[in-house]
matplotlib code that plots the C-alpha trace (Angstrom):
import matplotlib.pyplot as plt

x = [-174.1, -173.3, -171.4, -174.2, -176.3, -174.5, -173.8, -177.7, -178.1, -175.3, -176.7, -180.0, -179.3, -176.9, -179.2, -182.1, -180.6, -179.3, -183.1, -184.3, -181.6, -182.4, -186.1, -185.2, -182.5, -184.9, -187.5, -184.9, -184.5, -181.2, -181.6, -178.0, -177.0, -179.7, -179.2, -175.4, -176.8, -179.5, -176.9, -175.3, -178.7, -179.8, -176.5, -176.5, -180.1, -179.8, -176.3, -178.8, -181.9, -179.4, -178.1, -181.5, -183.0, -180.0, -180.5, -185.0, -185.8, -184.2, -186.5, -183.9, -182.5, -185.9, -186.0, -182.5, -183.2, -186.4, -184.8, -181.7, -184.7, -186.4, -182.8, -182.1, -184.7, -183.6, -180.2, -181.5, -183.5, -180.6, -178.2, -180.9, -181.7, -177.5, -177.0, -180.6, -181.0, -182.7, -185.0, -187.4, -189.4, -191.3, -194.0, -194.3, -196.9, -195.9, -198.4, -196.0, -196.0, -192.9, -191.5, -187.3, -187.4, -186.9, -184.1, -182.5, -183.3, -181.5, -178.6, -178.2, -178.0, -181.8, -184.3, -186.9, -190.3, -192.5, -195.7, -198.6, -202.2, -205.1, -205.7, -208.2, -207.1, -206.6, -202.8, -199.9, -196.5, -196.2, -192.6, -191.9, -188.2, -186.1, -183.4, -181.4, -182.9, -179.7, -180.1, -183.5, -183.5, -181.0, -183.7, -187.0, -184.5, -183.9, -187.5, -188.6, -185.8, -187.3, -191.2, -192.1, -195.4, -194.6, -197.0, -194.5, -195.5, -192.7, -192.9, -190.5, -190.4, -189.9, -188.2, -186.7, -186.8, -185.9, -185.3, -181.8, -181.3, -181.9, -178.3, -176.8, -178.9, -176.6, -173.8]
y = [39.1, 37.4, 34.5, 34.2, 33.8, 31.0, 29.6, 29.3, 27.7, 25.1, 24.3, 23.5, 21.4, 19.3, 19.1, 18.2, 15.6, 13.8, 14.1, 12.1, 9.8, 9.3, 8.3, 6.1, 4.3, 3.9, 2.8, 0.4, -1.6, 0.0, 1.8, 1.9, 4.1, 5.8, 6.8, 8.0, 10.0, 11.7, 13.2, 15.0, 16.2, 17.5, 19.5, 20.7, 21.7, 23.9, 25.5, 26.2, 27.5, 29.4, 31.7, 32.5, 33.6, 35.8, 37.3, 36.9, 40.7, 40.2, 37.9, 37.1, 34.9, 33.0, 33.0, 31.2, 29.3, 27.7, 27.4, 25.4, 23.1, 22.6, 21.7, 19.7, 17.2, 17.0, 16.6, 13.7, 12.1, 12.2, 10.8, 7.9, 7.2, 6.8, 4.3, 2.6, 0.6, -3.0, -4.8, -4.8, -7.8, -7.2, -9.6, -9.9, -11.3, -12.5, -13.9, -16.6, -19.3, -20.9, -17.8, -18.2, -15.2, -17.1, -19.0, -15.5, -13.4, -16.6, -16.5, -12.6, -13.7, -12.6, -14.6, -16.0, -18.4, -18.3, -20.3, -20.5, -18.0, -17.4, -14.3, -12.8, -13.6, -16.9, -18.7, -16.1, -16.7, -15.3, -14.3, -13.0, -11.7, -10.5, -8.2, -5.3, -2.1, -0.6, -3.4, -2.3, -0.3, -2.9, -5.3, -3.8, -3.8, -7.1, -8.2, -5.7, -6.7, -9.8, -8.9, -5.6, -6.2, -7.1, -6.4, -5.5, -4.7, -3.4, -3.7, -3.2, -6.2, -5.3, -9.1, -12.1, -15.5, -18.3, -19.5, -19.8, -15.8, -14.9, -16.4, -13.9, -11.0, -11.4, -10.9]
z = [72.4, 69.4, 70.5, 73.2, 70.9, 68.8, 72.1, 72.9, 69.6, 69.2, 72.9, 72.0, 69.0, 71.0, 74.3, 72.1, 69.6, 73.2, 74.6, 71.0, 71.5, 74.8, 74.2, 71.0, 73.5, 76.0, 73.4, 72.3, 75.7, 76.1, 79.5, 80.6, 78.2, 77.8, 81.7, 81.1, 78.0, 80.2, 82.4, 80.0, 78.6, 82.1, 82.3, 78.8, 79.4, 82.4, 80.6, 77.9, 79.8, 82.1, 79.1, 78.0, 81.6, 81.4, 78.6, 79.0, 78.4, 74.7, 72.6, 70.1, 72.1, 73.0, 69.0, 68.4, 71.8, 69.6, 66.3, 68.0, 69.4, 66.0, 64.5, 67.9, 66.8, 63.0, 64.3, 66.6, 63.6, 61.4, 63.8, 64.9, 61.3, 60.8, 63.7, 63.1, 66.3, 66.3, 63.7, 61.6, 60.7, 56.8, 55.4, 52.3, 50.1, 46.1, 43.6, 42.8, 45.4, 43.6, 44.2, 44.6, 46.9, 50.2, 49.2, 47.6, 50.8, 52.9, 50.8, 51.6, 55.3, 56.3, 58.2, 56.4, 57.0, 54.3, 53.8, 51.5, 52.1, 50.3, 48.9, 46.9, 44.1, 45.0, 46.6, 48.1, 48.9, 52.5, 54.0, 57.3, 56.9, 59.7, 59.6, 61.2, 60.5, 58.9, 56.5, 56.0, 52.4, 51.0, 52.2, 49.9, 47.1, 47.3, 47.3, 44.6, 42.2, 42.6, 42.7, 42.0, 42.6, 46.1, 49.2, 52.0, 55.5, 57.7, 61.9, 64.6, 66.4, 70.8, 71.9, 70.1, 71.1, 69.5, 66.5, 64.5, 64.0, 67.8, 68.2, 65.7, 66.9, 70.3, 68.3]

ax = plt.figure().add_subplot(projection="3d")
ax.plot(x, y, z, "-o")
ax.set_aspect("equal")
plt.show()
Protein backbone atom coordinates (compact mmCIF):
# COMPACT_ATOMS: atom_id res chain seq x y z
CA UNK A 1 0.00 0.00 0.00
CA UNK A 2 2.87 2.04 0.64
CA UNK A 3 4.42 2.41 -2.60
CA UNK A 4 0.74 3.08 -3.82
CA UNK A 5 0.61 5.57 -1.99
CA UNK A 6 3.90 7.39 -2.93
CA UNK A 7 2.90 6.49 -6.38
CA UNK A 8 -0.56 8.55 -5.96
CA UNK A 9 1.53 11.34 -4.66
CA UNK A 10 4.57 11.67 -7.02
CA UNK A 11 1.48 11.44 -9.58
CA UNK A 12 -0.26 14.23 -8.66
CA UNK A 13 2.55 16.68 -8.22
CA UNK A 14 3.76 15.81 -11.72
CA UNK A 15 0.10 15.80 -13.36
CA UNK A 16 -0.65 19.08 -11.68
CA UNK A 17 2.70 21.04 -12.24
CA UNK A 18 2.03 19.95 -16.20
CA UNK A 19 -1.80 21.33 -15.86
CA UNK A 20 -0.12 24.99 -14.43
CA UNK A 21 2.31 24.79 -17.16
CA UNK A 22 -0.17 24.12 -19.51
CA UNK A 23 -2.36 27.23 -18.68
CA UNK A 24 0.81 29.67 -18.30
CA UNK A 25 1.76 28.20 -21.94
CA UNK A 26 -1.41 28.72 -23.22
CA UNK A 27 -1.62 32.10 -21.47
CA UNK A 28 1.62 32.83 -23.13
CA UNK A 29 0.43 32.42 -26.96
CA UNK A 30 2.30 29.24 -27.02
CA UNK A 31 -0.50 26.67 -27.97
CA UNK A 32 1.53 24.07 -29.69
CA UNK A 33 3.19 23.13 -26.91
CA UNK A 34 1.00 23.64 -24.68
CA UNK A 35 -1.20 20.89 -26.71
CA UNK A 36 1.68 18.18 -26.64
CA UNK A 37 2.02 18.96 -22.77
CA UNK A 38 -1.79 18.41 -22.33
CA UNK A 39 -1.46 14.93 -23.54
CA UNK A 40 0.66 13.78 -21.14
CA UNK A 41 -1.38 15.59 -18.45
CA UNK A 42 -4.64 13.78 -19.47
CA UNK A 43 -2.74 10.39 -19.31
CA UNK A 44 -0.95 11.15 -16.05
CA UNK A 45 -4.30 12.26 -14.80
CA UNK A 46 -6.42 9.22 -15.38
CA UNK A 47 -3.09 6.92 -14.06
CA UNK A 48 -3.56 9.08 -11.03
CA UNK A 49 -7.41 9.15 -10.56
CA UNK A 50 -7.37 5.39 -11.54
CA UNK A 51 -5.16 4.39 -8.38
CA UNK A 52 -7.34 6.31 -6.06
CA UNK A 53 -10.85 4.77 -7.29
CA UNK A 54 -9.05 1.64 -6.47
CA UNK A 55 -8.10 2.15 -3.46
CA UNK A 56 -11.67 4.83 -2.62
CA UNK A 57 -12.85 2.96 0.55
CA UNK A 58 -9.28 4.02 2.23
CA UNK A 59 -9.23 7.83 2.70
CA UNK A 60 -5.52 8.04 3.07
CA UNK A 61 -5.14 7.82 -0.16
CA UNK A 62 -7.73 10.68 -1.01
CA UNK A 63 -5.45 12.50 1.67
CA UNK A 64 -2.02 12.05 -0.21
CA UNK A 65 -4.06 12.25 -3.62
CA UNK A 66 -4.83 16.14 -2.21
CA UNK A 67 -1.57 16.88 -0.74
CA UNK A 68 0.35 15.74 -4.11
CA UNK A 69 -2.16 18.39 -5.73
CA UNK A 70 -1.33 21.23 -3.39
CA UNK A 71 2.50 20.51 -3.97
CA UNK A 72 1.57 19.89 -7.83
CA UNK A 73 0.85 23.63 -8.03
CA UNK A 74 4.00 24.83 -5.95
CA UNK A 75 5.91 22.58 -8.12
CA UNK A 76 4.29 24.24 -11.23
CA UNK A 77 4.91 27.82 -9.72
CA UNK A 78 8.39 27.10 -9.08
CA UNK A 79 9.15 25.64 -12.38
CA UNK A 80 7.21 28.69 -14.27
CA UNK A 81 8.87 31.21 -12.10
CA UNK A 82 12.55 29.27 -13.24
CA UNK A 83 11.79 29.43 -17.02
CA UNK A 84 9.88 32.88 -16.73
CA UNK A 85 8.14 33.09 -20.16
CA UNK A 86 7.80 36.53 -22.13
CA UNK A 87 8.05 40.28 -20.89
CA UNK A 88 7.43 42.56 -18.76
CA UNK A 89 7.21 46.15 -19.64
CA UNK A 90 7.95 48.60 -16.10
CA UNK A 91 7.31 52.42 -15.97
CA UNK A 92 9.02 54.12 -14.03
CA UNK A 93 8.71 57.67 -12.75
CA UNK A 94 12.14 59.62 -11.17
CA UNK A 95 12.13 63.14 -9.73
CA UNK A 96 15.13 63.97 -11.73
CA UNK A 97 14.24 64.63 -15.33
CA UNK A 98 18.02 64.79 -16.09
CA UNK A 99 17.96 61.62 -14.83
CA UNK A 100 21.05 59.20 -16.63
CA UNK A 101 18.79 56.24 -16.02
CA UNK A 102 17.73 55.79 -19.71
CA UNK A 103 20.94 55.89 -21.21
CA UNK A 104 22.26 53.34 -18.22
CA UNK A 105 19.20 50.89 -18.65
CA UNK A 106 20.13 51.10 -22.74
CA UNK A 107 23.49 50.32 -22.17
CA UNK A 108 22.43 47.08 -20.18
CA UNK A 109 20.62 46.02 -23.51
CA UNK A 110 16.85 47.12 -22.22
CA UNK A 111 14.35 49.04 -24.15
CA UNK A 112 13.75 52.25 -23.10
CA UNK A 113 11.40 55.57 -24.12
CA UNK A 114 11.37 58.01 -21.65
CA UNK A 115 9.66 61.43 -21.72
CA UNK A 116 8.90 64.29 -19.45
CA UNK A 117 5.20 64.34 -17.04
CA UNK A 118 3.91 66.42 -14.66
CA UNK A 119 3.48 65.23 -11.42
CA UNK A 120 2.37 66.58 -8.26
CA UNK A 121 5.06 67.76 -7.25
CA UNK A 122 5.82 69.33 -10.29
CA UNK A 123 8.11 67.63 -13.69
CA UNK A 124 8.82 63.53 -13.79
CA UNK A 125 11.09 61.66 -15.74
CA UNK A 126 8.82 58.87 -17.24
CA UNK A 127 10.43 55.42 -18.73
CA UNK A 128 8.64 52.68 -20.25
CA UNK A 129 11.44 49.83 -20.13
CA UNK A 130 11.03 46.55 -21.79
CA UNK A 131 12.54 43.47 -20.92
CA UNK A 132 12.39 39.66 -20.68
CA UNK A 133 10.82 38.62 -17.56
CA UNK A 134 13.82 36.40 -16.40
CA UNK A 135 15.64 39.66 -16.57
CA UNK A 136 13.11 41.07 -14.55
CA UNK A 137 14.73 41.32 -10.76
CA UNK A 138 18.12 42.34 -12.33
CA UNK A 139 15.98 44.95 -13.90
CA UNK A 140 14.48 46.91 -10.39
CA UNK A 141 18.08 46.69 -9.29
CA UNK A 142 19.22 48.52 -11.83
CA UNK A 143 16.77 51.31 -11.50
CA UNK A 144 16.91 51.46 -7.70
CA UNK A 145 20.67 51.60 -7.65
CA UNK A 146 20.10 54.42 -9.57
CA UNK A 147 16.86 55.92 -7.85
CA UNK A 148 15.72 54.58 -4.82
CA UNK A 149 13.01 56.54 -4.70
CA UNK A 150 11.77 55.23 -7.85
CA UNK A 151 7.98 54.69 -8.73
CA UNK A 152 7.93 51.38 -10.81
CA UNK A 153 4.85 49.86 -12.21
CA UNK A 154 5.38 46.40 -13.69
CA UNK A 155 2.76 44.83 -16.61
CA UNK A 156 2.89 41.91 -18.74
CA UNK A 157 2.65 43.13 -22.10
CA UNK A 158 0.22 40.21 -24.51
CA UNK A 159 1.81 41.38 -28.34
CA UNK A 160 4.74 43.35 -29.67
CA UNK A 161 4.87 45.30 -32.62
CA UNK A 162 7.33 47.46 -33.73
CA UNK A 163 9.85 49.27 -32.69
CA UNK A 164 13.80 48.33 -32.67
CA UNK A 165 13.44 45.58 -29.70
CA UNK A 166 10.44 43.54 -31.46
CA UNK A 167 13.35 42.31 -33.83
CA UNK A 168 15.40 40.87 -30.90
CA UNK A 169 12.32 39.52 -29.07
CA UNK A 170 12.19 36.98 -32.32
CA UNK A 171 15.34 35.87 -31.46
Amino acid sequence: MLSVLISIFAIQIVYVSFFTLRMILTLKGQRYWAAGLSTLEITIYVLGLNMVLQYVNQPISLIVYALGYGLGVLVGSWIEEKIALGYVTLKVIVTDVQSGLPNQLRDLGYGVTSWIGDGRDGHRLILEVLAKRKNQNQLYTSILASDPKAFIVTMEPTRLHGGFWTRVTRR
